[in-house]
MDAnalysis code that builds the backbone (N, CA, C; Angstrom):
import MDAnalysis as mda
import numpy as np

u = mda.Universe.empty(663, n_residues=221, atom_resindex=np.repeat(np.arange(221), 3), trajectory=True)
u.add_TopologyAttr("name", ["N", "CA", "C"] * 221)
u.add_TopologyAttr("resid", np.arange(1, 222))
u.add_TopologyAttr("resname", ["UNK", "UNK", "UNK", "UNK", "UNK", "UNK", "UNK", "UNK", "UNK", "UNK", "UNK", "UNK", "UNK", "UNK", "UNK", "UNK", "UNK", "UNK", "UNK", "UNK", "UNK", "UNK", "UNK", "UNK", "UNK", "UNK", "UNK", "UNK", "UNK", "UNK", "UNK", "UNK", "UNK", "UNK", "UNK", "UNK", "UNK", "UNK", "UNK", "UNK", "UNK", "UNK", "UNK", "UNK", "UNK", "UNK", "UNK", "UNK", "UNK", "UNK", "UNK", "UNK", "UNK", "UNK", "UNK", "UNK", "UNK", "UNK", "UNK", "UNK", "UNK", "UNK", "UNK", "UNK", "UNK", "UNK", "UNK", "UNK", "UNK", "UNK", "UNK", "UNK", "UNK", "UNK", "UNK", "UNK", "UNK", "UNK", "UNK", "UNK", "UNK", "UNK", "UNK", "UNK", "UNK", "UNK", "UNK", "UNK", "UNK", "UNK", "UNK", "UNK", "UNK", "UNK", "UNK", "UNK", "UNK", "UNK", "UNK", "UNK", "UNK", "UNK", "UNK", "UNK", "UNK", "UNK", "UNK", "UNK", "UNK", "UNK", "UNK", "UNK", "UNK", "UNK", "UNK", "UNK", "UNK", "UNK", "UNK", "UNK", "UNK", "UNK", "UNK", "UNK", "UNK", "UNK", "UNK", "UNK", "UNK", "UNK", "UNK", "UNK", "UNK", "UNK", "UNK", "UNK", "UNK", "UNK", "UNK", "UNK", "UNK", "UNK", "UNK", "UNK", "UNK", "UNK", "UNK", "UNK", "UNK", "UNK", "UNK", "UNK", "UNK", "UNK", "UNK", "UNK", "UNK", "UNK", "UNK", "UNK", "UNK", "UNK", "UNK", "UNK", "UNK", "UNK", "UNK", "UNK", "UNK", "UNK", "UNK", "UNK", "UNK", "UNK", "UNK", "UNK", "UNK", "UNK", "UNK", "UNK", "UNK", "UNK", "UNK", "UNK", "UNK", "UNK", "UNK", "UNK", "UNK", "UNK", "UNK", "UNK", "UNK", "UNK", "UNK", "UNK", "UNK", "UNK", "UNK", "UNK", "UNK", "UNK", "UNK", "UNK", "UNK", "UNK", "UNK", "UNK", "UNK", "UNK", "UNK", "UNK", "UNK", "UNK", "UNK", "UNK", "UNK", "UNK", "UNK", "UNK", "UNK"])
u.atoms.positions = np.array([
    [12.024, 16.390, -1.083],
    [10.667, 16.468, -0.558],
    [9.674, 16.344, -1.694],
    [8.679, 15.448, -1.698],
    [7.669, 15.419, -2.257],
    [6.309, 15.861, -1.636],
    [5.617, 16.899, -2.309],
    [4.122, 17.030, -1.919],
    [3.068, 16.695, -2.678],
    [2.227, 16.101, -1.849],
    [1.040, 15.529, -2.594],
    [-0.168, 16.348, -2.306],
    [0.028, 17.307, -1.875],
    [-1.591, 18.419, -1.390],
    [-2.088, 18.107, -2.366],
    [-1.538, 18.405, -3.742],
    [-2.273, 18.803, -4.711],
    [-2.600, 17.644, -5.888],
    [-2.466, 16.098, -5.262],
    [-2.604, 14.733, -6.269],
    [-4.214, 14.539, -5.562],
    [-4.857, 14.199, -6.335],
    [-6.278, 13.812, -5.947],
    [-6.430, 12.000, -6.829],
    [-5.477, 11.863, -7.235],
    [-5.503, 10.084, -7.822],
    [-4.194, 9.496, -8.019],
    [-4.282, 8.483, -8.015],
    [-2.560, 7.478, -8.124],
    [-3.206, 6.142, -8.721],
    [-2.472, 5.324, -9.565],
    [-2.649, 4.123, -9.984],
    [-0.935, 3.377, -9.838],
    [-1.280, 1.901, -9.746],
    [-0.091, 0.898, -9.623],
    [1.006, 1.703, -10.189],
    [1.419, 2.287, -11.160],
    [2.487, 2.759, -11.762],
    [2.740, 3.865, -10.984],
    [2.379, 4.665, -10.279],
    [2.641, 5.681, -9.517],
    [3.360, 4.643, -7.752],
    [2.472, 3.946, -7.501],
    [3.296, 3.075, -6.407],
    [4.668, 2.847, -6.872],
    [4.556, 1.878, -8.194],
    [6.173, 1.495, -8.072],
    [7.109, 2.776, -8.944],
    [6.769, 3.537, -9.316],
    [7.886, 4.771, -9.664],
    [7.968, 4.918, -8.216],
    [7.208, 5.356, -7.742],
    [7.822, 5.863, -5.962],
    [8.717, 5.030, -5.479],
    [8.558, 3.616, -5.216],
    [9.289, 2.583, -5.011],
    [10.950, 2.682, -5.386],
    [10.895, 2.875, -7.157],
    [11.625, 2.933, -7.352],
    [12.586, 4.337, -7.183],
    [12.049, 5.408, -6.827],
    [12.643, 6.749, -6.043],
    [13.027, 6.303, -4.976],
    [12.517, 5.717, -4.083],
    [13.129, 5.406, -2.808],
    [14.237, 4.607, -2.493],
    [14.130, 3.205, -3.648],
    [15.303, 2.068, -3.633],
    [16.420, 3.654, -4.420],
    [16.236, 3.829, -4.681],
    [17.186, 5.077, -5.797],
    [17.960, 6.045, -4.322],
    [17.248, 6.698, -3.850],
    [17.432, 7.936, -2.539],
    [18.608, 7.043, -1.562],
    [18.104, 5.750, -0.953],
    [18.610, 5.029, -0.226],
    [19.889, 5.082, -0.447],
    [19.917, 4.442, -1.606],
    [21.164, 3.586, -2.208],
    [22.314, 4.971, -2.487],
    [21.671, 6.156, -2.831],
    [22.407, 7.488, -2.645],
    [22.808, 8.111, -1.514],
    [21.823, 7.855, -0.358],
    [22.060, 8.157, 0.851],
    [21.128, 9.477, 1.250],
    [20.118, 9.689, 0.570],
    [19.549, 10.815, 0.917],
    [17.935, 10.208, 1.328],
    [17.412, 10.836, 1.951],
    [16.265, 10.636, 2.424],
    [15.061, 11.429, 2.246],
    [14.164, 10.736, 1.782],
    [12.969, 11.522, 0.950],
    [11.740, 11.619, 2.420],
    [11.740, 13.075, 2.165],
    [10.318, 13.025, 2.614],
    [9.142, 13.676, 2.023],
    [7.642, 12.428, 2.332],
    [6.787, 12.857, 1.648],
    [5.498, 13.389, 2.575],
    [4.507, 14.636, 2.141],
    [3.627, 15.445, 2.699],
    [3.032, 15.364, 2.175],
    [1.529, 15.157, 2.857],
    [0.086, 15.413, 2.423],
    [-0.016, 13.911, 1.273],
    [0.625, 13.051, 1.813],
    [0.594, 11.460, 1.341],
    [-0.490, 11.009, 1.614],
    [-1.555, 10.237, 0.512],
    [-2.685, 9.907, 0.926],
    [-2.467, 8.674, 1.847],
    [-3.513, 7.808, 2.663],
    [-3.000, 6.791, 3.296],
    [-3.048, 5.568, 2.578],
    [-3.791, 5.614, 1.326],
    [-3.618, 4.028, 0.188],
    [-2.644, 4.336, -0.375],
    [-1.676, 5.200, -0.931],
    [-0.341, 5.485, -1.024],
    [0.362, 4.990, -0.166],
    [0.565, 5.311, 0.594],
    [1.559, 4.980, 1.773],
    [1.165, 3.493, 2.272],
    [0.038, 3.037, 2.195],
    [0.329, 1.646, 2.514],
    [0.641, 0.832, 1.366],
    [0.457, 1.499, -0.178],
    [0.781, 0.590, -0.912],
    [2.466, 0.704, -0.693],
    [3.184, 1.786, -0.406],
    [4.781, 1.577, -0.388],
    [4.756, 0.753, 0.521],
    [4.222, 1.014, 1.450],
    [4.889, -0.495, 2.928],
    [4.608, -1.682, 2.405],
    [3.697, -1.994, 1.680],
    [3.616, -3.213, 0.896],
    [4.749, -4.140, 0.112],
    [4.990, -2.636, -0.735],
    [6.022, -2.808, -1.920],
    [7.582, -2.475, -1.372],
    [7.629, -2.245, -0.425],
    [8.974, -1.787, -0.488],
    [9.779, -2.673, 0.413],
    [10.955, -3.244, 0.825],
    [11.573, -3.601, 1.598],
    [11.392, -2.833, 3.084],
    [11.462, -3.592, 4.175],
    [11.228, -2.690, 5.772],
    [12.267, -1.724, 5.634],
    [13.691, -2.165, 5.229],
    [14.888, -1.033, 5.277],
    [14.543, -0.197, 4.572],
    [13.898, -0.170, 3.637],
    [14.269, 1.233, 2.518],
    [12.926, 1.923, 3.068],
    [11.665, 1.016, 3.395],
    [10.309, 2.195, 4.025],
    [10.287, 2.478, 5.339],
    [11.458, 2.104, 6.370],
    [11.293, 3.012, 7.591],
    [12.867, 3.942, 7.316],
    [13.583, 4.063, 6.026],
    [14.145, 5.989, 5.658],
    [13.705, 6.088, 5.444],
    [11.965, 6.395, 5.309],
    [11.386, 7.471, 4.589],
    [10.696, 8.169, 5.681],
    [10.403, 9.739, 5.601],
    [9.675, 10.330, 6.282],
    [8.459, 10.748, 5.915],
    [7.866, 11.000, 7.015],
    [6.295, 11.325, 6.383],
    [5.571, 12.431, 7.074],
    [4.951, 13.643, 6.883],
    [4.903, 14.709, 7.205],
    [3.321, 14.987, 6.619],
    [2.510, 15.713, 7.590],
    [1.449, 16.217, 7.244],
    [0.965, 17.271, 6.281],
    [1.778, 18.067, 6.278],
    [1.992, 19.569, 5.293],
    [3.274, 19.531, 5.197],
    [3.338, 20.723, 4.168],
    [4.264, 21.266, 3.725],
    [5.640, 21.690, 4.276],
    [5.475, 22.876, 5.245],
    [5.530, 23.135, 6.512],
    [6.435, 22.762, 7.309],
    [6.198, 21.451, 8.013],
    [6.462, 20.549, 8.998],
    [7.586, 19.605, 7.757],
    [7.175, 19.431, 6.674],
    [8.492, 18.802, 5.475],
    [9.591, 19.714, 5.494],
    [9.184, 21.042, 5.413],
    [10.252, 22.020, 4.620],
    [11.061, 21.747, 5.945],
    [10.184, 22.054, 7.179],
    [11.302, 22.080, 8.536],
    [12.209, 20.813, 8.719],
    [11.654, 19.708, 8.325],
    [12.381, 18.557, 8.773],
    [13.420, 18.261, 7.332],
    [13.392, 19.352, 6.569],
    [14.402, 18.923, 5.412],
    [15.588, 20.071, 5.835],
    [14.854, 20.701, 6.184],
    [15.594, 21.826, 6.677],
    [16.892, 21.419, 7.645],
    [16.317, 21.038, 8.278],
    [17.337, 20.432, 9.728],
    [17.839, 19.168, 9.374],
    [17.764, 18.451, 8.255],
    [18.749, 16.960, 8.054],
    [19.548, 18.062, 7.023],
    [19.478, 19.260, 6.227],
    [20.600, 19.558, 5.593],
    [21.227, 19.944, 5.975],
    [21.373, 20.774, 7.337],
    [22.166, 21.856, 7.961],
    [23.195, 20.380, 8.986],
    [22.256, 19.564, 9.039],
    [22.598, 18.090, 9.681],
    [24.097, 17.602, 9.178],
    [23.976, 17.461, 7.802],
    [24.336, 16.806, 6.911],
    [26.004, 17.502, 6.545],
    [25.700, 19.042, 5.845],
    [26.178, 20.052, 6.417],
    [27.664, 19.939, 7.486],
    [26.712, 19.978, 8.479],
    [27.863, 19.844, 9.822],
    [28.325, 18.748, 9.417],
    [28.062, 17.855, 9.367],
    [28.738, 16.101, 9.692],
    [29.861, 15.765, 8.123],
    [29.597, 16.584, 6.998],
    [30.597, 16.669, 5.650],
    [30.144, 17.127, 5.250],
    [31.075, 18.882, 5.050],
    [30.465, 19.383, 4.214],
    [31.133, 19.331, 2.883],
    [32.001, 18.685, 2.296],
    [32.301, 18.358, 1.566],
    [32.298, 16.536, 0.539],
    [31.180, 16.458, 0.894],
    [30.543, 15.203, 0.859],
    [29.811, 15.013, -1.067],
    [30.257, 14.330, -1.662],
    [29.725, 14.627, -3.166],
    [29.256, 13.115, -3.984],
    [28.420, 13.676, -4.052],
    [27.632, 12.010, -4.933],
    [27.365, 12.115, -6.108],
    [27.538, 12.634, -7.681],
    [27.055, 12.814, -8.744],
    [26.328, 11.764, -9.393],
    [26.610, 10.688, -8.903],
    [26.099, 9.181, -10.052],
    [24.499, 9.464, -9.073],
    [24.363, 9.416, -7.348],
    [23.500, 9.856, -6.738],
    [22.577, 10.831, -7.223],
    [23.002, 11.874, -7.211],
    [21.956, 13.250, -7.718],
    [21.517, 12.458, -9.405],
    [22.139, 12.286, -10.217],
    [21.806, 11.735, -11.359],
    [20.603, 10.758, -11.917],
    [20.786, 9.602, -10.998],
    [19.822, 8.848, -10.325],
    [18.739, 9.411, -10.010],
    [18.534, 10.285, -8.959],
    [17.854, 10.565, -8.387],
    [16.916, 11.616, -9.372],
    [17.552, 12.553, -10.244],
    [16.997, 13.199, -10.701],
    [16.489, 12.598, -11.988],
    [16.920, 11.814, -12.593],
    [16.553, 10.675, -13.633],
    [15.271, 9.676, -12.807],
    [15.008, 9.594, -12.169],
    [13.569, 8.862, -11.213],
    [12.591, 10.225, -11.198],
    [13.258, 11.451, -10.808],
    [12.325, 12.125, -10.142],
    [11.684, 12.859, -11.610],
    [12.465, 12.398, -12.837],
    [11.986, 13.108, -13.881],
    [10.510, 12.417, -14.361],
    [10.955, 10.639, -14.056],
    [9.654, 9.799, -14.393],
    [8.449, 9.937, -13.954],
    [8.905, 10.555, -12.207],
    [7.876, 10.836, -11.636],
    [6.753, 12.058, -11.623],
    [7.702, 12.933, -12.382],
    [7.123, 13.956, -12.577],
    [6.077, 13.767, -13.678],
    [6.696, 12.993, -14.840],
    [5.584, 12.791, -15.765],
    [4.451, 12.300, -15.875],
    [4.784, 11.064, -14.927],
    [3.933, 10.542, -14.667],
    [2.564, 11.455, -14.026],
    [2.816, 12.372, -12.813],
    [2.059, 13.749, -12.256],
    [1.453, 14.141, -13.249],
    [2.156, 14.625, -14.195],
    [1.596, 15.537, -15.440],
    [1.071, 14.747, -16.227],
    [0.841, 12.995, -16.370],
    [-0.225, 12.513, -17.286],
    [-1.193, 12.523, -16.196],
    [-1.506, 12.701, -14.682],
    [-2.608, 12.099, -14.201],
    [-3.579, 14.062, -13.792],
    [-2.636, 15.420, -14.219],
    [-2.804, 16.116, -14.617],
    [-3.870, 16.467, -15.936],
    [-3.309, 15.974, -16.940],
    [-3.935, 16.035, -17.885],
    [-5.117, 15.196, -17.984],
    [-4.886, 14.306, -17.675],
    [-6.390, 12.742, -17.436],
    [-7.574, 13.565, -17.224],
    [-7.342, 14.478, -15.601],
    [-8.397, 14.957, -14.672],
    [-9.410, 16.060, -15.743],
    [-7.774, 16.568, -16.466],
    [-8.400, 17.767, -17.250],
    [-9.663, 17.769, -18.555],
    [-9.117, 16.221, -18.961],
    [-9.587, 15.661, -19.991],
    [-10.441, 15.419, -19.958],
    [-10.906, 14.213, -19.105],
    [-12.938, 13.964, -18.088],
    [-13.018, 15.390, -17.837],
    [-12.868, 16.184, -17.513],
    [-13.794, 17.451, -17.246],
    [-14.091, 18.072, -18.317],
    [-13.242, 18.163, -19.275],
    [-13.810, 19.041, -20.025],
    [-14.845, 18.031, -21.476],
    [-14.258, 16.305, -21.019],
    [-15.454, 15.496, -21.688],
    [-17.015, 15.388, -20.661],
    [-17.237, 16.081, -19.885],
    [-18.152, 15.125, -18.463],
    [-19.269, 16.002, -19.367],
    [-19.512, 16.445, -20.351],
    [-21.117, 16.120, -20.634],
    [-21.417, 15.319, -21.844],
    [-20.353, 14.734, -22.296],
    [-20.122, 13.623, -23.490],
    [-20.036, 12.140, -22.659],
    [-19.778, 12.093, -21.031],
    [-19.231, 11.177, -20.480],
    [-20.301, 10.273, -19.686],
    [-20.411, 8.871, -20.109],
    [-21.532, 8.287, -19.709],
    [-20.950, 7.487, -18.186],
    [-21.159, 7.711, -16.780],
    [-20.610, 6.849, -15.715],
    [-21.108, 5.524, -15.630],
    [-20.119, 4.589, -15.787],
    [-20.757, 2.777, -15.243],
    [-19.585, 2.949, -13.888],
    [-20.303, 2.001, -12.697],
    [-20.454, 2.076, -11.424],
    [-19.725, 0.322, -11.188],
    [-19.024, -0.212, -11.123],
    [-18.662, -1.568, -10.596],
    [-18.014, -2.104, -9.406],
    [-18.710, -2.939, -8.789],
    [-17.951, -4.063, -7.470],
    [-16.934, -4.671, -7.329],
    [-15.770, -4.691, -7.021],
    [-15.291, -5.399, -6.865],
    [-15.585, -7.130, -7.009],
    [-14.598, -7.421, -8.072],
    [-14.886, -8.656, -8.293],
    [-15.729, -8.610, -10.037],
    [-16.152, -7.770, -10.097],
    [-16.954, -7.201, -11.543],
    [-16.253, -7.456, -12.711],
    [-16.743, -7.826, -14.134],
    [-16.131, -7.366, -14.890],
    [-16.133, -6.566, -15.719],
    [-15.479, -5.886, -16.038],
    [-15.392, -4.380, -16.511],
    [-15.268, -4.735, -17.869],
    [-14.268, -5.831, -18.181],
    [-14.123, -6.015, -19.583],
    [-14.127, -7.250, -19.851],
    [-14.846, -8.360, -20.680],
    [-13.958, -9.916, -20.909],
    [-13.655, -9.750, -22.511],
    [-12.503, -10.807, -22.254],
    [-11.787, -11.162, -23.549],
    [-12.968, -11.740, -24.426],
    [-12.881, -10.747, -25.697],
    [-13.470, -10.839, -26.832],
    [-14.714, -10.234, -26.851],
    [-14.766, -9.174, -26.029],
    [-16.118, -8.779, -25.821],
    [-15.976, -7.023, -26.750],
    [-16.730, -7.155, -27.585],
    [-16.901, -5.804, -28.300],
    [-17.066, -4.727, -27.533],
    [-16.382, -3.419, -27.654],
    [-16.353, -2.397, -26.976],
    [-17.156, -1.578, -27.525],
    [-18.233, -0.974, -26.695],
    [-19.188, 0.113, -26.810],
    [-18.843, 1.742, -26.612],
    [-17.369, 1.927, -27.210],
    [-16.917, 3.087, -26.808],
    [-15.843, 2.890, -25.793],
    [-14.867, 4.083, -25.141],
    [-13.954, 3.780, -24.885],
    [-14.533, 4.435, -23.252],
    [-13.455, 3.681, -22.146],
    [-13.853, 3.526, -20.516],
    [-12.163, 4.051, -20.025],
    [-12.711, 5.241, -19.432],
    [-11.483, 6.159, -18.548],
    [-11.939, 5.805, -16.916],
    [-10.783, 5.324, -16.326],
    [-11.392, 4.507, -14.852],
    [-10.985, 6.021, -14.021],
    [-11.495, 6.285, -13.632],
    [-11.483, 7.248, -12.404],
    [-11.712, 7.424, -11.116],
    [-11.696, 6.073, -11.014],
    [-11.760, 6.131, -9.337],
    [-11.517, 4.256, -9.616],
    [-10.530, 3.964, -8.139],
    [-10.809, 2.327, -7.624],
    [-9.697, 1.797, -8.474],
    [-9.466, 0.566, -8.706],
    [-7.959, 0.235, -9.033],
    [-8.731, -1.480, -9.773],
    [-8.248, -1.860, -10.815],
    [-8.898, -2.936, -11.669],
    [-7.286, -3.897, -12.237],
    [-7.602, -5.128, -12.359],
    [-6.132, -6.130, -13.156],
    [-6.850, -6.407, -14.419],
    [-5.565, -6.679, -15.127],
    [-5.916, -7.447, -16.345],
    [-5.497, -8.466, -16.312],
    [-6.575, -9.871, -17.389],
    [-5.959, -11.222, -17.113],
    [-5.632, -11.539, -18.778],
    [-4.742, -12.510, -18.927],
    [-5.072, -13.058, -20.546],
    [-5.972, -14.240, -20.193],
    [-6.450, -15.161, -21.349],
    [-6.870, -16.132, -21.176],
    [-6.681, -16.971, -20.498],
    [-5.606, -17.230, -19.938],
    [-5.295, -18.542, -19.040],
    [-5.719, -18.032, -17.485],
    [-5.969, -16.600, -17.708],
    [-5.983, -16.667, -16.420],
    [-4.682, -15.679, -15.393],
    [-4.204, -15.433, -16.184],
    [-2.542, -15.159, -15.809],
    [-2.595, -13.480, -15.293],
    [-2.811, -12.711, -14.802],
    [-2.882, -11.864, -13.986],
    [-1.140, -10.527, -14.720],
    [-2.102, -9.604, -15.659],
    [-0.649, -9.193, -16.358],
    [-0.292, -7.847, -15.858],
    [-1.494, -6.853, -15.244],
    [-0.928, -5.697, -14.753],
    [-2.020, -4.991, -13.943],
    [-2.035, -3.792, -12.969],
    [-3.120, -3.554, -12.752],
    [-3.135, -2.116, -13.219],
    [-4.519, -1.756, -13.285],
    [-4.614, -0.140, -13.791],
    [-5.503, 0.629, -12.170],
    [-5.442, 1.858, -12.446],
    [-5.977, 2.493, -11.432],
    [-6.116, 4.134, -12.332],
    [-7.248, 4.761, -11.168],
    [-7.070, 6.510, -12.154],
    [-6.353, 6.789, -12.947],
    [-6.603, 7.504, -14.431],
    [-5.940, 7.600, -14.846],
    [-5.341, 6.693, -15.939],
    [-6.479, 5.572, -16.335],
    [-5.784, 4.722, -17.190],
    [-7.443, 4.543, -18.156],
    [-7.100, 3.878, -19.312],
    [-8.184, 4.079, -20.066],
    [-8.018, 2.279, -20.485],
    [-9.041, 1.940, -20.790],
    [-9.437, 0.434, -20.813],
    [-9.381, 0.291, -22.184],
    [-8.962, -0.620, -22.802],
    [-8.600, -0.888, -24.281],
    [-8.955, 0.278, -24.466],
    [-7.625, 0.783, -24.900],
    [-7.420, 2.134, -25.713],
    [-8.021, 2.394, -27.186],
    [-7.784, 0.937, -27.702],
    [-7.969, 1.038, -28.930],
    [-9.553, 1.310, -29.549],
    [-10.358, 1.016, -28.206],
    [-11.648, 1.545, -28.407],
    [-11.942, 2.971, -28.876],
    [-11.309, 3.537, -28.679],
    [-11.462, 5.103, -28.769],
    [-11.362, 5.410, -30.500],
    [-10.886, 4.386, -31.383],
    [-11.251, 4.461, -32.809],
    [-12.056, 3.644, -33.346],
    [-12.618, 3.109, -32.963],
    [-13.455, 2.387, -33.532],
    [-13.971, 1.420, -32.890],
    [-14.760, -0.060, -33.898],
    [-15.102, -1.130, -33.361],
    [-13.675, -1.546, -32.724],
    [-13.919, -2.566, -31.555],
    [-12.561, -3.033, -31.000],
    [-13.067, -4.126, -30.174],
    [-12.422, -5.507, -30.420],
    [-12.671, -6.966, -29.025],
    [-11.847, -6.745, -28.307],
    [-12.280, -6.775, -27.316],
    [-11.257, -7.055, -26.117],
    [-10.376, -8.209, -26.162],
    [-8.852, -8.024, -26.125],
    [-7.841, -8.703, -25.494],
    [-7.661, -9.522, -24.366],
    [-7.955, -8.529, -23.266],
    [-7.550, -9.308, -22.038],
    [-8.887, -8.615, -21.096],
    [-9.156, -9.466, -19.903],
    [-10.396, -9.384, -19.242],
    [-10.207, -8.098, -18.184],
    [-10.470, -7.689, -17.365],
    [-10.219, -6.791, -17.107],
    [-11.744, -6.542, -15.648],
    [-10.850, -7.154, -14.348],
    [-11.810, -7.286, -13.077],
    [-11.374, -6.135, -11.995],
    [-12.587, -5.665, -11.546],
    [-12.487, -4.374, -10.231],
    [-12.001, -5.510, -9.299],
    [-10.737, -4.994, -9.284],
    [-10.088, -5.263, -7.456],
    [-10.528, -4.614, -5.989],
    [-11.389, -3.264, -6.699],
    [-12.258, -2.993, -5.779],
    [-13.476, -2.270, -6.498],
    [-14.076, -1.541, -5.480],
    [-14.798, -0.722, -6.348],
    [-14.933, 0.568, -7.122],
    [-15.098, 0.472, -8.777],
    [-14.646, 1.205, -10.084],
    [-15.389, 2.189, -10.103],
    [-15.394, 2.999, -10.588],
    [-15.877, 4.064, -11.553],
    [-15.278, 3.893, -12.821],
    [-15.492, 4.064, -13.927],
    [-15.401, 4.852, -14.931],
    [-16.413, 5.842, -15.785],
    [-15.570, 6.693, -16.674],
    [-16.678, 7.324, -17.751],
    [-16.354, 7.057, -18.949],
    [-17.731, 6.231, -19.686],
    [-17.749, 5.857, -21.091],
    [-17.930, 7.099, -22.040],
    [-17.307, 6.835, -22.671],
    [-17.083, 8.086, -24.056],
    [-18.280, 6.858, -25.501],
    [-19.420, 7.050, -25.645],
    [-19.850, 6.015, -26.634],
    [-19.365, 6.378, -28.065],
    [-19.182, 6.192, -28.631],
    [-19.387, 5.763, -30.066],
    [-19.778, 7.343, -30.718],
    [-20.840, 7.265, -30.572],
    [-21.951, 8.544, -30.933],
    [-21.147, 9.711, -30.747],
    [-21.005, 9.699, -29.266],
    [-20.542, 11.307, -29.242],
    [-19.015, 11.357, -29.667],
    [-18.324, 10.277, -29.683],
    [-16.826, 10.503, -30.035],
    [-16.877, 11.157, -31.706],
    [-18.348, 10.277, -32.219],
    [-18.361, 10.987, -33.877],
    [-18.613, 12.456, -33.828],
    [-19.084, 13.018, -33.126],
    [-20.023, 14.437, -32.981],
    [-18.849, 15.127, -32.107],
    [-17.848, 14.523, -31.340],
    [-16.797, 15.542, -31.047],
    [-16.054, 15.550, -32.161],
    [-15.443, 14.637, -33.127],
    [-14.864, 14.896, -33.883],
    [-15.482, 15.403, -35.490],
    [-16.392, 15.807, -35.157],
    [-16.690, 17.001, -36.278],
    [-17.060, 18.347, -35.281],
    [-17.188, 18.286, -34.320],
    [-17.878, 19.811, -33.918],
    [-16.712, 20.320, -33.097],
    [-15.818, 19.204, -31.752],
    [-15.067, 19.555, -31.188],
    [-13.826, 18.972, -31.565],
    [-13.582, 19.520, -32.233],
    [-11.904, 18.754, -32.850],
    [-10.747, 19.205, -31.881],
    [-10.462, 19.803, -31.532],
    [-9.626, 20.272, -30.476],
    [-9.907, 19.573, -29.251],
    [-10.973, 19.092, -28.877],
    [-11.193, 18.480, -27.611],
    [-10.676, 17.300, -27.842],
    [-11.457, 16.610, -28.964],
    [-10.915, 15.270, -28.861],
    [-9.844, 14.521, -29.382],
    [-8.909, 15.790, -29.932],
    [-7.588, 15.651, -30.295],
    [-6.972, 15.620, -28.699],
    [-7.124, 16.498, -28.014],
    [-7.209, 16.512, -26.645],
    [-6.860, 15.166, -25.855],
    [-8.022, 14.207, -26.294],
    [-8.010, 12.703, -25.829],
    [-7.042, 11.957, -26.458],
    [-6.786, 12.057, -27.744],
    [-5.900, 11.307, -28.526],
    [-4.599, 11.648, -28.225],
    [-3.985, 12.799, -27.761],
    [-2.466, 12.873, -27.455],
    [-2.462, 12.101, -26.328],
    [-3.682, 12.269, -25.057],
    [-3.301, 11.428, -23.915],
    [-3.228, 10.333, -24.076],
    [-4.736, 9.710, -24.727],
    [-4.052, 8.151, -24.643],
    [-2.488, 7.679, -25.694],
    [-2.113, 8.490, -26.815],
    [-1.016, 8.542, -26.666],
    [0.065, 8.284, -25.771],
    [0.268, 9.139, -24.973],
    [1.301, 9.481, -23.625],
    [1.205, 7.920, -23.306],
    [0.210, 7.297, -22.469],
    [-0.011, 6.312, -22.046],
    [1.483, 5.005, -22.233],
])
C-alpha cells in the first residue's frame, strides 16, 4: 500500500518510478494499492503503463478503505497458499520501493527548502508554451519550479527530459555566472522561485547553514 495524503507535488520521475513499482509488483504477483492518489498521478500511470499492469492496480480514497482492501487480499492469499514464497519478488519489490522512497524524501526536502528560502525567493509566473530558459541564455540566479511540469530541448530541437516540482533549472546557476545548455518550455503552466545572485551572496555570508541547505539538495538531484 502506498499513501499519498501527505505528497502535495510529483514530477515525470515520480510517474515512471511508480511505473516501474508496478511492472515490478505484477511480475511478482502482488498487487499494489494506492490512497489519496492525486488525479494527474493516476492519469499519468494510465498513460504510461500497459492496460494489463494499470487495471492490477487498486485505488482507494483513504487510508482506511486501503488498509481494509489489503487486509482482505492477504487473508485471501493466505487461504488460497499459505505456503507460497517469492524472495527474488519481495527483493524487487523492496529495491523499487527503496527508489521510491527517496525520491519522497527529495520532494520532502525541496518543499522544506523554498520555505525556509521564500523571503530570499523571487516568483516568475509562465504559460504554457513559454520559455523558461533558451540555450545560451545567461542565468540571473538559479529557478526551483514548483508548481506545473516543463521539457528540455537541445539545439536541434530534440526533446531530452521533462522536469516537474521539485526540480531546479540549470543547477549550475546556483554558483555563479552560467549559459544555458538546453532550452527549457512550460508544458503547462509554471511557477517557479528565483534565488538572484544578490541574495545567494548575502545567504552565504549571513546564512550559511541555509544555503548549504540548498547545495546538498541540488546535490541529491
Amino acid at each position: 500500500m502506498l499513501d499519498f495524503g501527505g505528497v502535495s507535488g510529483f514530477d515525470f520521475s515520480a510517474i515512471s518510478g511508480l511505473c516501474r513499482f508496478a511492472h515490478a509488483a505484477r511480475s511478482a504477483g502482488v498487487q499494489v494499492v494506492f490512497c489519496a492518489l492525486a488525479e494527474e498521478l493516476k492519469d499519468g500511470l494510465e498513460r504510461n503503463l500497459p492496460a494489463s499492469v494499470y487495471d492490477d492496480l487498486r485505488f482507494e480514497p483513504d487510508a482506511d478503505r486501503a488498509l481494509e482492501h489489503c487486509e482482505d487480499h492477504v487473508l485471501a492469499a493466505q487461504r488460497a497458499d499459505r505456503h507460497k514464497e517469492n524472495g527474488w519478488g519481495d527483493a524487487l519489490l523492496e529495491r523499487v520501493a527503496g527508489d521510491m522512497e527517496r525520491h519522497l524524501d527529495r520532494q520532502v526536502l525541496f518543499e522544506a527548502v523554498v520555505d525556509e528560502l521564500q523571503d530570499w525567493l523571487e516568483p516568475r509566473d509562465y504559460d504554457a508554451g513559454d520559455a523558461i530558459v533558451s540555450i545560451g541564455e545567461p542565468q540571473n540566479g538559479l529557478q526551483l519550479l514548483v508548481r506545473g511540469q516543463a521539457s528540455a530541448y537541445d539545439a536541434k530541437g530534440t526533446r531530452l527530459f521533462q522536469y516537474g516540482p521539485g526540480a531546479t533549472i540549470e543547477p549550475c546557476s546556483a554558483f555563479g555566472a552560467y549559459a544555458a545548455e538546453t532550452a527549457m518550455i512550460a508544458d503547462q503552466p509554471c511557477r517557479t522561485m528565483l534565488l538572484p545572485p544578490a541574495a545567494r551572496s548575502w545567504l552565504e555570508e549571513h546564512e550559511e547553514q541555509l544555503i548549504l541547505k540548498l547545495y546538498r539538495y541540488l546535490l541529491t538531484i
